[in-house]
MIKOLRO-770846 format. One line per field, with one value per residue: residue number from 1; x negated, y negated, z negated of N, C-alpha, C, O, CB in turn; residue in three letters. Coordinates in nm, 3 decimals. Atoms other than C-alpha are relative to their C-alpha. Glycine has a CB too. Layout:
// MIKOLRO-770846
num	[NUM|...]
n.c1	[X|...]
n.c2	[Y|...]
n.c3	[Z|...]
ca.c1	[X|...]
ca.c2	[Y|...]
ca.c3	[Z|...]
c.c1	[X|...]
c.c2	[Y|...]
c.c3	[Z|...]
o.c1	[X|...]
o.c2	[Y|...]
o.c3	[Z|...]
cb.c1	[X|...]
cb.c2	[Y|...]
cb.c3	[Z|...]
residuo	[ALA|...]
***
This chain:
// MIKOLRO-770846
num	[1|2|3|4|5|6|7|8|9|10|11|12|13|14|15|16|17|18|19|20|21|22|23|24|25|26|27|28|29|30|31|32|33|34|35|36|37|38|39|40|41|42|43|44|45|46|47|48|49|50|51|52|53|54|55|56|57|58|59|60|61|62|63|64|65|66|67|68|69|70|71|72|73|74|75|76|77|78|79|80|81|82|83|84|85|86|87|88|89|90|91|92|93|94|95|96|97|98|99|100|101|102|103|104|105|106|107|108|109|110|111|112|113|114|115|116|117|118|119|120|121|122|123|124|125|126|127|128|129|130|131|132|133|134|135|136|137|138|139|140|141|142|143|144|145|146|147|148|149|150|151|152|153|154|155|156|157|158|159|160|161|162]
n.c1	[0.086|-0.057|0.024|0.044|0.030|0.075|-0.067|0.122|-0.015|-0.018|-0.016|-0.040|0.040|-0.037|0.117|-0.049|0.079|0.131|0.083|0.077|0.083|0.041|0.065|0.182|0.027|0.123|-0.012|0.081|0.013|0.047|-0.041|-0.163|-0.046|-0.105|-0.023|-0.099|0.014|-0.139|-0.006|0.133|-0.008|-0.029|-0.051|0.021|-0.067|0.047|-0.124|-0.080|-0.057|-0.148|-0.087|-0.075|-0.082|-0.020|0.087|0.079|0.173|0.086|0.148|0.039|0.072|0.110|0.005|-0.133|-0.065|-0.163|-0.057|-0.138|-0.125|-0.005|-0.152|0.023|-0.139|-0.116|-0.018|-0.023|-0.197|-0.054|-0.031|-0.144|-0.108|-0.080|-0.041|0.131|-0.053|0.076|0.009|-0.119|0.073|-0.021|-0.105|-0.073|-0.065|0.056|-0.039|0.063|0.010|-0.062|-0.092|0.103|-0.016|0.073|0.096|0.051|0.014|0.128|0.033|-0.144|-0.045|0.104|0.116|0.040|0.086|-0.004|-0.001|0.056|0.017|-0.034|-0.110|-0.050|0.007|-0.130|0.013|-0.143|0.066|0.085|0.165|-0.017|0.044|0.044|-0.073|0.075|-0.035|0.027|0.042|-0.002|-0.126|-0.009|-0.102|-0.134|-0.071|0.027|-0.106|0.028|0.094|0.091|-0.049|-0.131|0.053|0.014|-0.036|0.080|-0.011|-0.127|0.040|0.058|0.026|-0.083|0.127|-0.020|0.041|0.137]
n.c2	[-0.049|-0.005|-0.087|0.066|-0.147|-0.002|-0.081|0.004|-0.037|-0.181|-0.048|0.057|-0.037|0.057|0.058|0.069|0.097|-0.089|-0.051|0.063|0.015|-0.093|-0.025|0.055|0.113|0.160|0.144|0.050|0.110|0.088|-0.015|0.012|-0.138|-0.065|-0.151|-0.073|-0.150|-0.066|-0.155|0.043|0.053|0.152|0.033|0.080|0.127|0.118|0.063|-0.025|0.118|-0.033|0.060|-0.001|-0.016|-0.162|-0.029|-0.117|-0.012|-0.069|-0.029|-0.059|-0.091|-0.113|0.046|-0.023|0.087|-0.001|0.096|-0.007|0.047|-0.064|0.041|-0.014|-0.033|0.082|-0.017|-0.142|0.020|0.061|-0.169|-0.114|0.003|0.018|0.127|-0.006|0.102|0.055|-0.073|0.043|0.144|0.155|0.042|0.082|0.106|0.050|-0.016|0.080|-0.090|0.047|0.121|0.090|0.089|0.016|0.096|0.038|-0.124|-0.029|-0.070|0.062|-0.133|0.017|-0.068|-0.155|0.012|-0.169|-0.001|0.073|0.121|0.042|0.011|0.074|0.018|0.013|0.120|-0.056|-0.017|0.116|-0.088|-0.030|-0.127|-0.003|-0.118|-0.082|-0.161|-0.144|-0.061|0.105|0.022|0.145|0.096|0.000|0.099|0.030|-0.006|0.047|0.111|0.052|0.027|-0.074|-0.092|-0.114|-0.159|-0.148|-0.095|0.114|-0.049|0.153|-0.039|-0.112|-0.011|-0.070|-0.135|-0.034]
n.c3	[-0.105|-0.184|-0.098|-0.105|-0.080|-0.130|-0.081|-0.112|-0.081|0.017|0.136|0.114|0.165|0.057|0.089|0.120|0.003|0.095|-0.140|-0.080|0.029|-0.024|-0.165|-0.011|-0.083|0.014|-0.141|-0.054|-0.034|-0.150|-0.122|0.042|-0.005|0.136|0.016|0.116|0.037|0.080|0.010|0.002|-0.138|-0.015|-0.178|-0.014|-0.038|-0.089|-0.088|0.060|-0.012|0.136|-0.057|0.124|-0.059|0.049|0.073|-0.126|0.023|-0.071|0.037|-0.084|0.127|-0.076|-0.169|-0.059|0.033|0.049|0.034|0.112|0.034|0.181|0.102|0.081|0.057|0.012|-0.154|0.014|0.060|-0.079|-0.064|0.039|0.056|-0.165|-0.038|-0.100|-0.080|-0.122|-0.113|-0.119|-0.040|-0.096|0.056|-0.107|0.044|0.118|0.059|0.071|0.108|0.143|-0.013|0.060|-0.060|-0.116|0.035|-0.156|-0.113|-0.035|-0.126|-0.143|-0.115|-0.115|0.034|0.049|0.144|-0.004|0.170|0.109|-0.047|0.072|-0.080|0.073|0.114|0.078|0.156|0.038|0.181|0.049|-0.072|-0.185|-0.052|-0.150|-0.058|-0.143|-0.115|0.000|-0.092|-0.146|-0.016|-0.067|0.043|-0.095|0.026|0.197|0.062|0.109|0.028|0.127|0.104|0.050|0.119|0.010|0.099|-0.032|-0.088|-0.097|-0.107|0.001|-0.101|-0.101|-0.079|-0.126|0.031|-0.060]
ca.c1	[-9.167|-9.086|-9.057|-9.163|-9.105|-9.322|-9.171|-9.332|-9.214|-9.208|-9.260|-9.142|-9.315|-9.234|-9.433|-9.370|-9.594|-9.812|-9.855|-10.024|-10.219|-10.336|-10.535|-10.934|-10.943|-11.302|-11.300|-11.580|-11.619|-11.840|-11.637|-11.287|-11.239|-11.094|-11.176|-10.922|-11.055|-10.791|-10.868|-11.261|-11.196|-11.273|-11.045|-11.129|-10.866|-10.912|-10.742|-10.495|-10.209|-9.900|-9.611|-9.381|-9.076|-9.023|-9.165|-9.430|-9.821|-10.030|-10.355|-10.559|-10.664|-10.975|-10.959|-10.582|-10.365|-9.989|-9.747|-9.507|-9.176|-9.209|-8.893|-8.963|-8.667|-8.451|-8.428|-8.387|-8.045|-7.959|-7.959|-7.763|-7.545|-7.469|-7.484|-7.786|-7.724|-8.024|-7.898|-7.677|-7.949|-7.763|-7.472|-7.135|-7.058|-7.223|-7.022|-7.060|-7.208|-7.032|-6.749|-6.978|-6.998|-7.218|-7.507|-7.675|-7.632|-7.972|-7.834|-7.607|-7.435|-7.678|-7.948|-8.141|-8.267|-8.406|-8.410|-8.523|-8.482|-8.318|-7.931|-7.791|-7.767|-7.493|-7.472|-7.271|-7.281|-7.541|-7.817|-7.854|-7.935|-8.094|-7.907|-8.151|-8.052|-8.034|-8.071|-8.080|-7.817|-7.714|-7.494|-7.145|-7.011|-7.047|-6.713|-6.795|-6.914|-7.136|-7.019|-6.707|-6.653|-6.608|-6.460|-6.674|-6.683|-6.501|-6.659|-6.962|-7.112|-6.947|-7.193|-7.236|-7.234|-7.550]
ca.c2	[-9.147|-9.264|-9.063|-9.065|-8.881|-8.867|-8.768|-8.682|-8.535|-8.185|-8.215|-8.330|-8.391|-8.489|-8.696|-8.827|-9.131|-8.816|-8.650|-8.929|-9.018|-8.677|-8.683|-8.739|-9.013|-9.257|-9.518|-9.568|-9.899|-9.986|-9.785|-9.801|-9.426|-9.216|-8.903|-8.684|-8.384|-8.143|-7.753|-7.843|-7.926|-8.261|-8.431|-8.699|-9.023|-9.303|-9.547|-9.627|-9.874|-9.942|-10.119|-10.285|-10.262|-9.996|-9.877|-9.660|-9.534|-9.402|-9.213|-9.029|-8.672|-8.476|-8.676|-8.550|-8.836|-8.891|-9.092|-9.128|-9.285|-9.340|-9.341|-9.468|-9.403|-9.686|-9.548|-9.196|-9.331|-9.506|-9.129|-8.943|-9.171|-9.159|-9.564|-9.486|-9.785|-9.755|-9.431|-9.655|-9.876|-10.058|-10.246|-10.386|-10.635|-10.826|-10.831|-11.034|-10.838|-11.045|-11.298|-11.659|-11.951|-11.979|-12.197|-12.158|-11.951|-11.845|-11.714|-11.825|-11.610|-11.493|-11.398|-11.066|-10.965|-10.629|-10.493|-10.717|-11.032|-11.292|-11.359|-11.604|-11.771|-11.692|-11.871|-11.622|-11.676|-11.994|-11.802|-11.818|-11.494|-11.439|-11.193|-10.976|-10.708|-10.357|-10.268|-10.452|-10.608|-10.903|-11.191|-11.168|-11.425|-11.621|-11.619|-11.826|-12.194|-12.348|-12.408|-12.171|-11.952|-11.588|-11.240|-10.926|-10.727|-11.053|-11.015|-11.340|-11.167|-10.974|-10.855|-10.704|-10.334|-10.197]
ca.c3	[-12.946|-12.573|-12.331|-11.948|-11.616|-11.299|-11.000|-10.710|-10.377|-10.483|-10.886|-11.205|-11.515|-11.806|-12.082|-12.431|-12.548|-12.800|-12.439|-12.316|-12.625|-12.627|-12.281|-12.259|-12.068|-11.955|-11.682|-11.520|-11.475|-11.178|-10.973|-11.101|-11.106|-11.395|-11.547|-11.726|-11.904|-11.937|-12.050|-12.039|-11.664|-11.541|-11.245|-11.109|-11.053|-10.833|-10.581|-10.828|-10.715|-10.950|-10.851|-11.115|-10.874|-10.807|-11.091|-10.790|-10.894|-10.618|-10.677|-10.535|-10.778|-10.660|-10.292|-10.262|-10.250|-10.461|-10.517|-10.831|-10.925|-11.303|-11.518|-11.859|-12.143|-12.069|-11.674|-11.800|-12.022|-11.713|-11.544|-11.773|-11.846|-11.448|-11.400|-11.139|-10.855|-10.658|-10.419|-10.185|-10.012|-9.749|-9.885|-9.762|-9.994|-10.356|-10.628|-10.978|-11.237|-11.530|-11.532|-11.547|-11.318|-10.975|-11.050|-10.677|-10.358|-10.233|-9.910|-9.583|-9.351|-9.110|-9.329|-9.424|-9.724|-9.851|-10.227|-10.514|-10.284|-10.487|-10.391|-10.634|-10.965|-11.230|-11.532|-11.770|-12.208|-12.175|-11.979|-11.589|-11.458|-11.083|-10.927|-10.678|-10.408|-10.507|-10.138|-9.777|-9.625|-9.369|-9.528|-9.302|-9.524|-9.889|-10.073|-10.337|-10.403|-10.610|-10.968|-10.909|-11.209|-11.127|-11.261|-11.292|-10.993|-10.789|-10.448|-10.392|-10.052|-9.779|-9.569|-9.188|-9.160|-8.977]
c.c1	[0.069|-0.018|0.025|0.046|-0.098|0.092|-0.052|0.104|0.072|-0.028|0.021|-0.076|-0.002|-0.094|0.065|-0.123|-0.119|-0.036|-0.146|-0.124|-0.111|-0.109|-0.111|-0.030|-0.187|0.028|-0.142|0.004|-0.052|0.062|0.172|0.053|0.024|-0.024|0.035|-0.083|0.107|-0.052|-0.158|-0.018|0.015|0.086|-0.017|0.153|-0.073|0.110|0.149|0.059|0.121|0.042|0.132|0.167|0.003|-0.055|-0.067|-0.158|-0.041|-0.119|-0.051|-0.067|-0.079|-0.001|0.128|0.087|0.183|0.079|0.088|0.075|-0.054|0.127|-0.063|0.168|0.096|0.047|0.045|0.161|0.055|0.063|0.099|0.103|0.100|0.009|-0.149|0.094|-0.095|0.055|0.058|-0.162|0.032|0.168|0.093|0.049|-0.119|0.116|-0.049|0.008|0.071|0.116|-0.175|0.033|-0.147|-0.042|-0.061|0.048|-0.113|-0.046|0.136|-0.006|-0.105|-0.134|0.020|-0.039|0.000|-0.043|-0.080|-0.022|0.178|0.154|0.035|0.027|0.131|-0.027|0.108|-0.048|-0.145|-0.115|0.064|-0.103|0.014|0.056|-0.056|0.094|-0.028|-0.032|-0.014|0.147|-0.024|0.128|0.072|0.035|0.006|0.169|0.035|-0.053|-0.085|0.050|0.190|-0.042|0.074|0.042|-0.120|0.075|0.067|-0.152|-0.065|-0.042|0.059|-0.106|0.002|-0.007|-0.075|0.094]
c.c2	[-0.026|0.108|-0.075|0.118|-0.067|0.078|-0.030|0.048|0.118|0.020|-0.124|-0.016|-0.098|-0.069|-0.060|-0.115|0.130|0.026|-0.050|-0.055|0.125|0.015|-0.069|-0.087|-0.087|0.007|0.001|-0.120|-0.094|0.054|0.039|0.136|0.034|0.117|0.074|0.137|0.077|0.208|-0.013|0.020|-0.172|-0.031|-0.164|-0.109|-0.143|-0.078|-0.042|-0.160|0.016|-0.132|-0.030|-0.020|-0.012|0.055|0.177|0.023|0.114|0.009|0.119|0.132|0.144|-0.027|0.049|-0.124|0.002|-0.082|0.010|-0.073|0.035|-0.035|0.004|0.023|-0.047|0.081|0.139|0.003|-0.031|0.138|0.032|-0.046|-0.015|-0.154|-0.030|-0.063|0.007|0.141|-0.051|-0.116|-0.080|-0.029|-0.043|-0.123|-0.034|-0.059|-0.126|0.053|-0.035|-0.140|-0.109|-0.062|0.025|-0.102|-0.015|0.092|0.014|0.045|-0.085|0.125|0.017|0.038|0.094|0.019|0.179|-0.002|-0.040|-0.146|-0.074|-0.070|-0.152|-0.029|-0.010|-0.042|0.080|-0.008|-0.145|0.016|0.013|0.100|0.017|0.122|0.039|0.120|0.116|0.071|-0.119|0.039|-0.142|-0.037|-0.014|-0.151|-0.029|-0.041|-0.067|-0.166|-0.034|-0.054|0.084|0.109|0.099|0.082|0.067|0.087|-0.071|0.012|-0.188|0.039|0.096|-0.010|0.094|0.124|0.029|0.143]
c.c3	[0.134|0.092|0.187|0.100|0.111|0.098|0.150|0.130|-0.021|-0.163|-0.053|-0.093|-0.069|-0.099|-0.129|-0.032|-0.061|0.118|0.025|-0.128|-0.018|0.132|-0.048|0.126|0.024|0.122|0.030|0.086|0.062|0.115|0.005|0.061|-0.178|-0.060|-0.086|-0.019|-0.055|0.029|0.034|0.160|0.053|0.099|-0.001|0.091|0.031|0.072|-0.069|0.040|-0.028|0.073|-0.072|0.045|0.125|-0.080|0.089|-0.107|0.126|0.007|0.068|-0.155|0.069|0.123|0.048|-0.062|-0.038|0.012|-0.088|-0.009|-0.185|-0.060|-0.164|-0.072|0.021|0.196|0.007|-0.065|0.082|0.054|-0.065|-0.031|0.144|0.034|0.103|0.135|0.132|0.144|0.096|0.018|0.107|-0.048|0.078|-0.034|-0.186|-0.116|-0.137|-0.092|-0.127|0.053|-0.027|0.152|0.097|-0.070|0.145|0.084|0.089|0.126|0.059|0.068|0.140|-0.002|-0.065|-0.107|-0.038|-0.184|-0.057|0.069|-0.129|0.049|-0.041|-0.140|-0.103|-0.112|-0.058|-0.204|0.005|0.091|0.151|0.025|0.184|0.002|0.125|0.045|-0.061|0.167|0.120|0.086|0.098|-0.092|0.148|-0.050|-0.168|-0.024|-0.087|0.048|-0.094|-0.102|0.004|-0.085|0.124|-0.091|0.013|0.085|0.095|0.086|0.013|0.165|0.070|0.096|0.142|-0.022|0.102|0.115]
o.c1	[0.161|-0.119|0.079|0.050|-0.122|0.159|-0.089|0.218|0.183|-0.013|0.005|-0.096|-0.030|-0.210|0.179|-0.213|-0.231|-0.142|-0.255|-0.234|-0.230|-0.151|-0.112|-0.100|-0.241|0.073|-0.206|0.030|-0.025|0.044|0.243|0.129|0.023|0.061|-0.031|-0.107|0.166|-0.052|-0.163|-0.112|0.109|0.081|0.008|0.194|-0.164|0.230|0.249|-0.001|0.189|-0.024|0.219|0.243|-0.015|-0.155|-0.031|-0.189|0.006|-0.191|0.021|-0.124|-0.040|-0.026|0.139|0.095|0.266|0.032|0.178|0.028|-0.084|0.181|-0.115|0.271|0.200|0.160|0.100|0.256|0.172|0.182|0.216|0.197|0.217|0.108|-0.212|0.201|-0.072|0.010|0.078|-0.210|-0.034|0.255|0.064|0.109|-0.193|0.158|-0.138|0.116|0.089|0.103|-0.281|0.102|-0.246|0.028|-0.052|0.087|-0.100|-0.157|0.233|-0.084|-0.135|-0.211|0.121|-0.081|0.075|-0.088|-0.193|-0.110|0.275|0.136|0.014|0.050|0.209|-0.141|0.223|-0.149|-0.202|-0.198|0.170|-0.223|0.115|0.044|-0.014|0.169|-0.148|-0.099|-0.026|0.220|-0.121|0.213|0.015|0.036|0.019|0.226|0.153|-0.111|-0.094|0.100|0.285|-0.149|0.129|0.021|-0.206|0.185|0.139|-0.262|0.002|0.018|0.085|-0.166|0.080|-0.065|-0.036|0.029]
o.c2	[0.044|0.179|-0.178|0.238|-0.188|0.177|-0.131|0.012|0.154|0.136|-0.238|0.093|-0.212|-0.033|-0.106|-0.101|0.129|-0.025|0.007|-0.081|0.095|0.131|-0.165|-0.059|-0.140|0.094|0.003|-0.121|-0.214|0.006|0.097|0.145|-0.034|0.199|0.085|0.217|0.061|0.277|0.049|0.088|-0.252|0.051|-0.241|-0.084|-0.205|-0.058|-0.011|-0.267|0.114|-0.216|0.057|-0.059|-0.099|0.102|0.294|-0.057|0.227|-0.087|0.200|0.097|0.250|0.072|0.045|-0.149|0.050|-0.170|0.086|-0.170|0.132|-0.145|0.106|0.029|0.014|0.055|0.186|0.078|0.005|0.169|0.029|0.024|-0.050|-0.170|-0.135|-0.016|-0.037|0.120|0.028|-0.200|-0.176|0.059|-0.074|-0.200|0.056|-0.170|-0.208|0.073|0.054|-0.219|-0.072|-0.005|0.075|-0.169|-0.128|0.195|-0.060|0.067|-0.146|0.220|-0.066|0.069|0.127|-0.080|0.271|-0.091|-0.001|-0.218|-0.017|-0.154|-0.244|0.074|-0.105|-0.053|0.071|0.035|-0.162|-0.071|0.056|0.091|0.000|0.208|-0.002|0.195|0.131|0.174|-0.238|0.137|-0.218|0.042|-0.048|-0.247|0.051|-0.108|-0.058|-0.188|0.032|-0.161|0.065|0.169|0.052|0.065|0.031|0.137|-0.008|0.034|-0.290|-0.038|0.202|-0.111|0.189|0.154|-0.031|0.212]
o.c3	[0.177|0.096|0.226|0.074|0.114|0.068|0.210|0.100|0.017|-0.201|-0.009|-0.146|-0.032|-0.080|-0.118|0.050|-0.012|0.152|0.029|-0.080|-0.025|0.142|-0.125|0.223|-0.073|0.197|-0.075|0.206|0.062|0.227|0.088|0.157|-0.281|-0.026|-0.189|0.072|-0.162|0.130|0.140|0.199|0.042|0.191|-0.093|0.204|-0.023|0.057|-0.003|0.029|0.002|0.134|-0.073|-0.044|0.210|-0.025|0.080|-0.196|0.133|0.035|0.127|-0.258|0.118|0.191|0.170|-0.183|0.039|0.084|-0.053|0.050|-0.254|-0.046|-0.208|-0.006|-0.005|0.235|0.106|-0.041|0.066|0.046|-0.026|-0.068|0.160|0.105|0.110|0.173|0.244|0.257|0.188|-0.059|0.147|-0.048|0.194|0.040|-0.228|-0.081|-0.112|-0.147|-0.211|0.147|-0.078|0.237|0.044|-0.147|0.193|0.031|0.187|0.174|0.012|0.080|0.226|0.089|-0.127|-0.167|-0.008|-0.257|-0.030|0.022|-0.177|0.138|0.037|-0.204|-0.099|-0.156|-0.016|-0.259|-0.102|0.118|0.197|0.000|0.253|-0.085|0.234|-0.016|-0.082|0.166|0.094|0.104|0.092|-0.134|0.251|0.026|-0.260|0.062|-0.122|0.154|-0.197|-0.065|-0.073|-0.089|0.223|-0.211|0.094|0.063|0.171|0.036|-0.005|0.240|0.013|0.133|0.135|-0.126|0.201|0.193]
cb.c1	[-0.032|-0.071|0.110|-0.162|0.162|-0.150|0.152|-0.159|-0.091|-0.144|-0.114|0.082|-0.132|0.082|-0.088|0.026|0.055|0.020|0.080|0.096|0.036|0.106|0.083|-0.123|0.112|-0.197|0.059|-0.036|-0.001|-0.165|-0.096|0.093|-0.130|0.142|-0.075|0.187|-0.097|0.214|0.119|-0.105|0.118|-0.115|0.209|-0.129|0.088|-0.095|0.036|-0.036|-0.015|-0.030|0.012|-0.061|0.061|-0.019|0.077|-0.050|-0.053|0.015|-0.019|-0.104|0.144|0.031|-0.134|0.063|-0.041|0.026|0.036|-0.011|0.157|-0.127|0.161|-0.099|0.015|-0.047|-0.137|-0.129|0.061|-0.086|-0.113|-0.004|0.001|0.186|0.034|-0.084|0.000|-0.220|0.038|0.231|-0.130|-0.019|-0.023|0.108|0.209|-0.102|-0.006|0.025|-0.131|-0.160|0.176|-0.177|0.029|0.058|-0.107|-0.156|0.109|-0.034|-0.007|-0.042|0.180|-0.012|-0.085|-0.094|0.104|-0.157|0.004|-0.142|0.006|-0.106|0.118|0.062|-0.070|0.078|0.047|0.039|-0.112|-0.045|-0.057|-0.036|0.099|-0.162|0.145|-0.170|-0.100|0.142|0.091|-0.163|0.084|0.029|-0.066|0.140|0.128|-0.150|0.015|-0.106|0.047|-0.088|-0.024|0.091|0.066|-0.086|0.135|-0.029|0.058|0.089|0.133|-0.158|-0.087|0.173|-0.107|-0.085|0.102|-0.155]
cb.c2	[0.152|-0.107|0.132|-0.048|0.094|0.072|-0.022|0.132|-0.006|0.111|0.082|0.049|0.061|0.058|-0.123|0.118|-0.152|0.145|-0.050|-0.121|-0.066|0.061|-0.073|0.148|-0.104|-0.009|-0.201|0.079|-0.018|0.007|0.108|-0.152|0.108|0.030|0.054|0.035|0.016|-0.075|0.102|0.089|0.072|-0.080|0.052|0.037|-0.023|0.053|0.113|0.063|-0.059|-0.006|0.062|-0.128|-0.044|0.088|-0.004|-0.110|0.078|-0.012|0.021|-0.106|0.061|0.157|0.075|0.159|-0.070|0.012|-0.048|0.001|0.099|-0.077|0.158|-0.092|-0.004|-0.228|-0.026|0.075|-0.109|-0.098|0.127|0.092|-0.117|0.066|-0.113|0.195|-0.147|-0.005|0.110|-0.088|0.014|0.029|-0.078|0.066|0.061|-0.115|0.125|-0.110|0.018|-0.067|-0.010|0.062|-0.125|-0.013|0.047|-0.002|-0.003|0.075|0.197|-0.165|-0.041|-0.120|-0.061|0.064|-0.122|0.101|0.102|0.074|0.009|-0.061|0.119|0.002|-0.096|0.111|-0.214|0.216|0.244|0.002|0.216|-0.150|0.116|-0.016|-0.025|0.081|0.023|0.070|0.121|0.043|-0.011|-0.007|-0.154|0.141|0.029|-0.191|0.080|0.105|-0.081|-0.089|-0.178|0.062|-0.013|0.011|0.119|0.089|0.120|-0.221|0.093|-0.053|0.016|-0.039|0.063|-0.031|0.100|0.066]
cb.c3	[-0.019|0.091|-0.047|-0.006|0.082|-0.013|-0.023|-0.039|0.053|0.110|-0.065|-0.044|-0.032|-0.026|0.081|-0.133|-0.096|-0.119|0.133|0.095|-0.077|-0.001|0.162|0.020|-0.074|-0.052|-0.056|0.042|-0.040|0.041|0.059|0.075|0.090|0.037|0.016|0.059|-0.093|0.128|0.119|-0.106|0.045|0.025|0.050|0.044|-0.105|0.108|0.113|-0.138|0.109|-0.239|0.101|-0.106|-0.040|0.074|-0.169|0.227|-0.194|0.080|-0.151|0.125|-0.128|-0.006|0.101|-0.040|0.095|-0.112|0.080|-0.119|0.092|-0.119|0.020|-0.024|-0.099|-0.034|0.094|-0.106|-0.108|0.082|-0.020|-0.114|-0.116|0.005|-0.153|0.028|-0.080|-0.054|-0.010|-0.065|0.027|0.228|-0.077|0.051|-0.012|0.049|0.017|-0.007|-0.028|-0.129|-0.160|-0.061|-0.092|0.144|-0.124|0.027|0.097|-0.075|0.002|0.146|0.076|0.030|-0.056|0.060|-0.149|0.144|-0.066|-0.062|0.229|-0.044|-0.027|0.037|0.006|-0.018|0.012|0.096|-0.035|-0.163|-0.086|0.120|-0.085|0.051|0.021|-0.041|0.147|-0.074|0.022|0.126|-0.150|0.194|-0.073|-0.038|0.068|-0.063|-0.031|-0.074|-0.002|0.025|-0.008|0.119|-0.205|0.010|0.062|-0.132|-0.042|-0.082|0.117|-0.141|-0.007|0.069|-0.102|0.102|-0.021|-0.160]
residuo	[UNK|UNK|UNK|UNK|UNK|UNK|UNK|UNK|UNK|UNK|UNK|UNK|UNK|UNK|UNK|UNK|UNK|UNK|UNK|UNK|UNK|UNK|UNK|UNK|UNK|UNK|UNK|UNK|UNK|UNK|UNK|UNK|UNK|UNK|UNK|UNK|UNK|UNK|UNK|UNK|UNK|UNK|UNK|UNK|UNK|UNK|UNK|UNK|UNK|UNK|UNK|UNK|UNK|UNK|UNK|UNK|UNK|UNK|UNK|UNK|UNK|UNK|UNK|UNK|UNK|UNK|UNK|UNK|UNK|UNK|UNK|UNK|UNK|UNK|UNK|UNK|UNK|UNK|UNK|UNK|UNK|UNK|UNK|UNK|UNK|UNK|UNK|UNK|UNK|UNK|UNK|UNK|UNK|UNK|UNK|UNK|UNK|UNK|UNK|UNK|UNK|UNK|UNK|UNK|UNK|UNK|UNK|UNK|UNK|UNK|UNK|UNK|UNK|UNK|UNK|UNK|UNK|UNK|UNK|UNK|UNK|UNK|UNK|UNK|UNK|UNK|UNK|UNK|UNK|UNK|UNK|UNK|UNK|UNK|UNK|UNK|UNK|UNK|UNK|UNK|UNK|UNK|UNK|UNK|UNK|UNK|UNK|UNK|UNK|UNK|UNK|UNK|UNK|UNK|UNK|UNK|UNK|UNK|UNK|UNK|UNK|UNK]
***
């Protein structure tokens, strides 16, 4: 059974996959609204726009509008096991998540870039892996060339501080 959270502004809640098959759901389908019966109370959902990073959903329930953060299970192990990366969003430097060899550099000194922009290509075990921004940042300076191998945690961007 997976489990889910929502997290809102001001609440939490939690969900397991039964939760959610549990719920009285119909769509109305000429006007792309939603209506949950819950406790022989209808509410009406609408305006619904999902966002697959950040995993965001914003809806609107009974003409009051939300917004959620969803954490499915793998984002919830991430939590407890404390290896949560996204609270630092302006960086001072880029790092290399795995020993492996530079395949491209995607950026020069001088440019901006804001989280989930695409930095550079490492090639580590056979597989080249795009290495995006966790937050925003100016490139100070690239450290690295193209086709140099790399440690884990060996420093590829040094970056301005804001």
């Amino acid at each position: 059974m997976s489990k889910y959270q929502l997290i809102s502004d001001t609440d939490t809640f939690d969900l397991t996959t039964e939760d959610i098959q549990k719920l009285d759901i119909e769509m109305d389908g000429a006007t792309q609204q939603y209506h949950l019966i819950e406790n022989n109370r209808s509410v009406l959902i609408e305006s619904i726009q999902a966002d697959a990073d950040p995993k965001t959903i914003s809806v609107q329930i009974n003409g009051n509008s939300y917004q959620f953060q969803i954490k499915d299970q793998h984002d919830l192990l991430v939590d407890e096991l404390g290896m949560d990366t996204t609270t630092s969003k302006t960086l001072s430097e880029i790092t290399a998540p795995m020993p492996g060899l530079i395949m491209e550099i995607l950026v020069k000194p001088g440019d901006s870039f804001e989280a989930g922009d695409s930095l550079f290509i490492l090639e580590a075990m056979k597989m080249e892996n795009m290495i995006k921004a966790e937050g925003s940042g100016t490139v100070k300076a690239v450290l690295v060339n193209q086709n140099d191998p790399v440690d884990k945690n060996q420093v590829i961007l040094d970056l301005k501080e804001l």
